[in-house]
C-alpha positions in Angstrom: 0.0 0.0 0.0 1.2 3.5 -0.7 2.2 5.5 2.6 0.1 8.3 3.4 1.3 11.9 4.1 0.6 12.8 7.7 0.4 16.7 6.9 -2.5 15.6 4.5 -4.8 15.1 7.8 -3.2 18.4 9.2 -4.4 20.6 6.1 -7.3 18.6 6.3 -7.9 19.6 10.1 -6.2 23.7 9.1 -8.7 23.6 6.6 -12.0 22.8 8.5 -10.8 25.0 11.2 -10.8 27.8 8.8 -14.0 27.3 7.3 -15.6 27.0 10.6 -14.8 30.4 11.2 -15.5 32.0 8.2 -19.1 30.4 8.6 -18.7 31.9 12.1 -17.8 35.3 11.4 -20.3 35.4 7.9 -23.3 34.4 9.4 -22.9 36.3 12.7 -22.9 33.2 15.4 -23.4 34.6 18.7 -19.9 33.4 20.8 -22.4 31.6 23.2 -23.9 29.4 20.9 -21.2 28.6 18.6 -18.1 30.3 19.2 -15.2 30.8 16.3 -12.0 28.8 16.7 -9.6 31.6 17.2 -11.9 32.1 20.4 -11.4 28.5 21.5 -7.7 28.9 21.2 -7.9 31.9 23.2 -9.4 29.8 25.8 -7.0 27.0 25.7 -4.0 29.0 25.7 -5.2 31.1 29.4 -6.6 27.8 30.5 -3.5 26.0 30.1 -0.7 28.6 30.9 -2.7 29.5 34.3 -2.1 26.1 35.1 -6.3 25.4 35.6 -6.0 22.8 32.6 -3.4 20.5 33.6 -4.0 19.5 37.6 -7.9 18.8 36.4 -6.0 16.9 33.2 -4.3 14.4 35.1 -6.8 13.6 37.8 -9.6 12.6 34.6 -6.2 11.0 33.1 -5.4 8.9 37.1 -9.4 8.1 36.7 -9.7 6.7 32.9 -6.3 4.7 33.4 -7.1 3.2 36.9 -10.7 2.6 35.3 -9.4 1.1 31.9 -7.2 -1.7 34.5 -10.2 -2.4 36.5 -12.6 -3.0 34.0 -10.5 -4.1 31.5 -9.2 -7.0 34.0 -13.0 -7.8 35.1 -13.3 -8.0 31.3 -10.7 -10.6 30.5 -11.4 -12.7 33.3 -15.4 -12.4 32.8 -14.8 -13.6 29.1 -12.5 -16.0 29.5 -15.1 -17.6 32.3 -17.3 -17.5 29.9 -15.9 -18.7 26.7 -14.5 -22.0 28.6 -17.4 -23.1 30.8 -20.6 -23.7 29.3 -22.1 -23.6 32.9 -20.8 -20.3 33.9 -22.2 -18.7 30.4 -25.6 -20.3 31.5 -25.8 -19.0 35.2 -23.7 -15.7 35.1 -23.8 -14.1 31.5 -27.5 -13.0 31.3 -26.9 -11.6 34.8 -23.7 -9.5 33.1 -25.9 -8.7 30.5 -29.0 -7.3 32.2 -26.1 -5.2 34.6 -24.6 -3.9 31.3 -27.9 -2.8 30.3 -28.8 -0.5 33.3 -27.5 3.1 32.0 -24.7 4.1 33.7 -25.7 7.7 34.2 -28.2 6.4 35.9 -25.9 4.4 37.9 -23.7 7.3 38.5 -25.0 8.7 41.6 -25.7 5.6 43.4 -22.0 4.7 42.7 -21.4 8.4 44.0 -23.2 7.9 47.5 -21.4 4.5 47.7 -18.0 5.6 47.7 -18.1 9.3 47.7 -16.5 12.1 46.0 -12.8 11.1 45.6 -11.2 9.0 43.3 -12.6 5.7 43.9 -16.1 6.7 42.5 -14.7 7.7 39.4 -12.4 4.8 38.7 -15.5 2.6 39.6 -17.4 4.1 37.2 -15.4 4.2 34.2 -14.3 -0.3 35.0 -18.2 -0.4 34.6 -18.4 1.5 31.4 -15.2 -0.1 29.6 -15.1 -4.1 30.8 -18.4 -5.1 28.8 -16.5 -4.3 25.4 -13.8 -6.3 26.3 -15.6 -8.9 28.0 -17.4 -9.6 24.7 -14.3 -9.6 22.4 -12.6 -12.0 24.8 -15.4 -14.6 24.4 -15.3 -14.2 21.0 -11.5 -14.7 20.2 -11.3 -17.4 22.8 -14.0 -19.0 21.1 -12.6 -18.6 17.5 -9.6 -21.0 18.2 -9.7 -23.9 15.3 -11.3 -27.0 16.7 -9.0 -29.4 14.7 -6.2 -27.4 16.2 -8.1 -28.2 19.7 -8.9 -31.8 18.9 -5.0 -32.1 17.6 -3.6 -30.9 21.0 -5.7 -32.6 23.2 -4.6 -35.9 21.1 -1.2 -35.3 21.8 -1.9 -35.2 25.4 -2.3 -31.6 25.7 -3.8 -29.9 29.2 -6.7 -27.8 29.4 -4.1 -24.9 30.1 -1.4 -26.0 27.6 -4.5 -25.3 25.3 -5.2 -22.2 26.5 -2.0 -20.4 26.3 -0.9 -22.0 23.6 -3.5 -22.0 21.2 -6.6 -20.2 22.4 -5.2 -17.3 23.7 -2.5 -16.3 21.3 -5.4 -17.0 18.5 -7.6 -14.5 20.5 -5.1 -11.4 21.0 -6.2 -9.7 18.1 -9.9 -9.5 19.3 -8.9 -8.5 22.7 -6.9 -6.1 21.4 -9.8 -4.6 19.2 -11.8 -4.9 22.7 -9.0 -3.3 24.4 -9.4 0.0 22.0 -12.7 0.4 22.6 -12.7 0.1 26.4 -10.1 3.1 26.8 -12.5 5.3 25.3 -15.6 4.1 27.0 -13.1 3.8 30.2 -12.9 8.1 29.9 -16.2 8.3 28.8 -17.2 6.5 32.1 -14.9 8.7 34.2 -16.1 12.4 32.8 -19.5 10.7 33.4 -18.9 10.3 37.0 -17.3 14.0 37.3 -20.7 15.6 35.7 -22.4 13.5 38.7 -20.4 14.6 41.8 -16.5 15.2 41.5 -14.3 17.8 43.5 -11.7 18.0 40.2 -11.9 17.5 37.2 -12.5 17.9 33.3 -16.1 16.8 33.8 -16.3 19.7 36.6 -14.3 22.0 34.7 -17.2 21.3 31.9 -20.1 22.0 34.5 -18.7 25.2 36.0 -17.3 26.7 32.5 -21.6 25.5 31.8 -22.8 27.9 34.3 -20.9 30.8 33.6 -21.8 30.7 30.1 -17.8 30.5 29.1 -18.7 28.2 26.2 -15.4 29.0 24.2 -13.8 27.5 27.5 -16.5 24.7 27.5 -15.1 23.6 23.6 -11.4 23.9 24.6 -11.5 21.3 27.1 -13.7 19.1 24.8 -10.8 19.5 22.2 -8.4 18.6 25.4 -10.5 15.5 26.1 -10.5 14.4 22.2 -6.4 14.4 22.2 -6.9 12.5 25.3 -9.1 9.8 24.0 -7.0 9.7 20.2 -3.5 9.8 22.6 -5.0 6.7 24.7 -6.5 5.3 21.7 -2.9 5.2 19.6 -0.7 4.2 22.8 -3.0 0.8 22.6 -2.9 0.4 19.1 1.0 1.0 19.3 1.2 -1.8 21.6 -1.2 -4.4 19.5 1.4 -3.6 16.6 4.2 -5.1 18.7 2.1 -7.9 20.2 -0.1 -9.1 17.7 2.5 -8.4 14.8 1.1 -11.5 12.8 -2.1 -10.1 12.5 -2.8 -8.5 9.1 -4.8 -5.9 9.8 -2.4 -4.8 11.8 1.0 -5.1 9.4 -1.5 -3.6 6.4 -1.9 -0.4 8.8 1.6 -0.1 9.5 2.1 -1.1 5.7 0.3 2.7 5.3 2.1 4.8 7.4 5.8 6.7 6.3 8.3 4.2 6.1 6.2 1.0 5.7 6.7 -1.5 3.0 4.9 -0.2 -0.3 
């Protein structure tokens, strides 16, 4: 494949900015309702060189991350419960599936009068958001293993566990991986969720009290914060599926397309 210029998606990105505020500035937006990006930027810069932006930053970062681990743990073991006993699936996984169904903003403040207003409410929250995801995409790579492949091991006097690391899991990787990327953005999801509910700090509280005073260029600056959080995340578990599951072709057709892969 040929490699694709990364300033391509800059221009790209220069180029909606610019329009946006054309439209902005031609059709006479109010700044409350939609304001122009030069505005935003405005915003970001005082937010960040004041310091405001980056304590709240890393507290929403300490929840998604301590989130993504919980729930992406209760995940893998959940599915791979699951995926090997019949009986488990039977008794346990409509129960996970009715939970996963209750909406978690609704779910929020109950978590929030559990276990308060500090961290561990947060982190809660965001586990329960993230581990369905990966719960799902574990049963289903487990489950994808070859059964001749199966039948051959066990014939060679294979254990249950030889199996499993050998063959099941390694087969799996690439859908727990896939599972993995999507739980890292439901995981932050999860944790602003929790900060709109009841949070001392915060990008979620940041969002509330920016809401109030009506400083909605300061409202869309941390949004744009909190989208190069979820694309940084995002890439920093892609970048480790690439050196994992490097057999996978996806995988070496997507590194195929970036500068300096194979044409």
């Amino acid at each position: 494949m040929a490699a694709v210029n990364p300033a391509l998606r800059l221009l790209l990105m220069a180029g909606l900015l610019a329009v946006w505020e054309a439209l902005v500035r031609l059709l006479q937006v109010p700044g409350y309702l939609v304001p122009p990006p030069s505005a935003i930027g405005v915003a970001l810069y005082r937010g960040i060189s004041s310091g405001l932006y980056g304590e709240n930053i890393w507290i929403t970062m300490l929840e998604t991350l301590l989130g993504f681990l919980f729930g992406g743990l209760a995940g893998f073991l959940l599915g791979t419960f699951v995926a090997l006993s019949r009986r488990f699936e039977y008794f346990l996984y409509p129960i996970i599936v009715m939970f996963q169904a209750m909406p978690k903003v609704a779910l929020a403040p109950l978590i929030i009068v559990w276990f308060g207003l500090d961290l561990t409410s947060k982190v809660i929250n965001a586990g329960l958001v993230c581990f369905f995801p990966l719960m799902v995409n574990t049963i289903a790579g487990l489950r994808s293993a070859d059964e001749d492949r199966v039948s051959l091991m066990r014939s060679l006097s294979a254990t249950p566990a030889q199996i499993f690391w050998m063959l099941r899991l390694p087969g799996a990787l690439p859908s727990i991986f896939a599972g993995l990327e999507i739980a890292m953005i439901f995981a932050l999801i999860g944790a602003i969720v929790a900060e709109f509910v009841g949070a001392q700090a915060g990008l979620g509280v940041l969002i509330q009290s920016m809401n109030f005073s009506l400083d909605v260029a300061g409202q869309f600056s941390v949004l744009f914060i909190l989208s190069l959080i979820g694309l940084a995340l995002n890439s920093v578990v892609a970048l480790v599926r690439r050196r994992v599951v490097y057999w996978d072709t996806p995988t070496r057709d997507a590194a195929a397309a970036r500068p300096g892969g194979r044409n």
